[in-house]
Every structure is written in C-alpha cells, then in structure tokens.
C-alpha positions in Angstrom: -19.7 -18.1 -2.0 -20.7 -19.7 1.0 -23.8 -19.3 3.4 -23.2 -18.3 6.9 -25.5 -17.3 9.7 -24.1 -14.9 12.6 -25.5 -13.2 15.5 -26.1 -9.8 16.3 -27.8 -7.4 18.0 -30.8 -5.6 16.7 -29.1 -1.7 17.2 -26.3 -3.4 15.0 -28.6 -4.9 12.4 -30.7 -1.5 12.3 -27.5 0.4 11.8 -25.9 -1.7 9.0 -29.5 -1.8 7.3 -29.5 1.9 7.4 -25.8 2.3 5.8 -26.4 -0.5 3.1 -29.6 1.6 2.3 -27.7 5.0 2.0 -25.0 3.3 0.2 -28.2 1.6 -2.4 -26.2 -2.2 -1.4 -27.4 -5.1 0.4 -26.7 -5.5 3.9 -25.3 -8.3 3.4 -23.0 -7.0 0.9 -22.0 -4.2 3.0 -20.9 -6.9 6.0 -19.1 -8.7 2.7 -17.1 -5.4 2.0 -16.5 -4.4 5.5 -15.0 -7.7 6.3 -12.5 -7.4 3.3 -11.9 -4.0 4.1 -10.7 -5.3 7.9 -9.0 -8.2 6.7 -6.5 -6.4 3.9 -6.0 -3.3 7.1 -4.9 -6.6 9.0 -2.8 -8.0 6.5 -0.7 -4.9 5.9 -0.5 -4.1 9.5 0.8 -7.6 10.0 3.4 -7.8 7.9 4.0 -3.8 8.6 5.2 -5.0 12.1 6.8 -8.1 11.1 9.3 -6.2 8.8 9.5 -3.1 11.5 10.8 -6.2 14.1 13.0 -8.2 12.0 16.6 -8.1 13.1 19.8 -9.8 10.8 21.5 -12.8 11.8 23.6 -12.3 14.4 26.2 -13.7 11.4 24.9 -10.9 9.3 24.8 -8.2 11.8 28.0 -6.0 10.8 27.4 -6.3 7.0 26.3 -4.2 5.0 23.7 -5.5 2.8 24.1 -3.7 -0.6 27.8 -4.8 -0.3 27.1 -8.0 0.1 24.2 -8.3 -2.7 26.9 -6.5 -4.9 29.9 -8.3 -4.1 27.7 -11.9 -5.3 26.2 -10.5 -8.1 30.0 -9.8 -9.2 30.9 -13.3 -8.9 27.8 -14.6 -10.7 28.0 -15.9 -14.4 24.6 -15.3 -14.8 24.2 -12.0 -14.0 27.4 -11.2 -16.0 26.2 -13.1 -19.1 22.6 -11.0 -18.6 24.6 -8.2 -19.0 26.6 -8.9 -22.5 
C-alpha cells in the first residue's frame, strides 16, 4: 500500500469520520472502499458504452455473425478432431 496525503474540506472530513464511525472502519478505510467502489462502477460503465457503440466492419456489416463463426468452425480440423 502506499501513503498519500489529499485535501479536503473539514464538512467532508467530519462527514466521512461520522460514516467510518457508524460503519466501526477507519476513515481511511472507508475513502479506500469508496474509491474501489467508484473505480469498478467506472470500469463497467466504460466498457458498457464501448460495446453499446461498437459497429462491424463495414466488410462485415451484412453478415451474419453466427453464420460466419459456424461456417469456420466447419472447416476447422481442430474443432472437428475435439469432437471425435
């Protein structure tokens, strides 16, 4: 773990104390777990949005993907020799 000093504003720090107290934690690891909290909400939001925005290939655009997944894995030795 490593040390790091912020700033903040004494209604902030009385609040936080007050929570960490109710919840029987340090402050500081209340701030620990409310950061982790943000960052995974972040995380999944941000990858949420990418895969809601992500388009095919133009080259792509008029197949259909299971099709195509099934028409390779027809062709492939592997996956036939998996299944023997």
């Amino acid at each position: 773990m490593q040390r790091t000093q912020i700033y903040l504003d004494e209604s902030l720090i009385s609040e936080l104390k007050e929570v960490a107290k109710t919840l029987n934690i340090s402050m500081s690891e209340f701030i620990r777990q409310s950061v982790k909290r943000e960052l995974r909400k972040y995380h999944k939001n941000g990858l949420s949005e990418f895969l809601d925005t992500l388009e095919p290939l133009e080259s792509f655009k008029d197949i259909d993907a299971r099709e195509y997944v099934d028409e390779i894995r027809a062709k492939s030795r592997i996956v036939k020799g998996s299944l023997e």
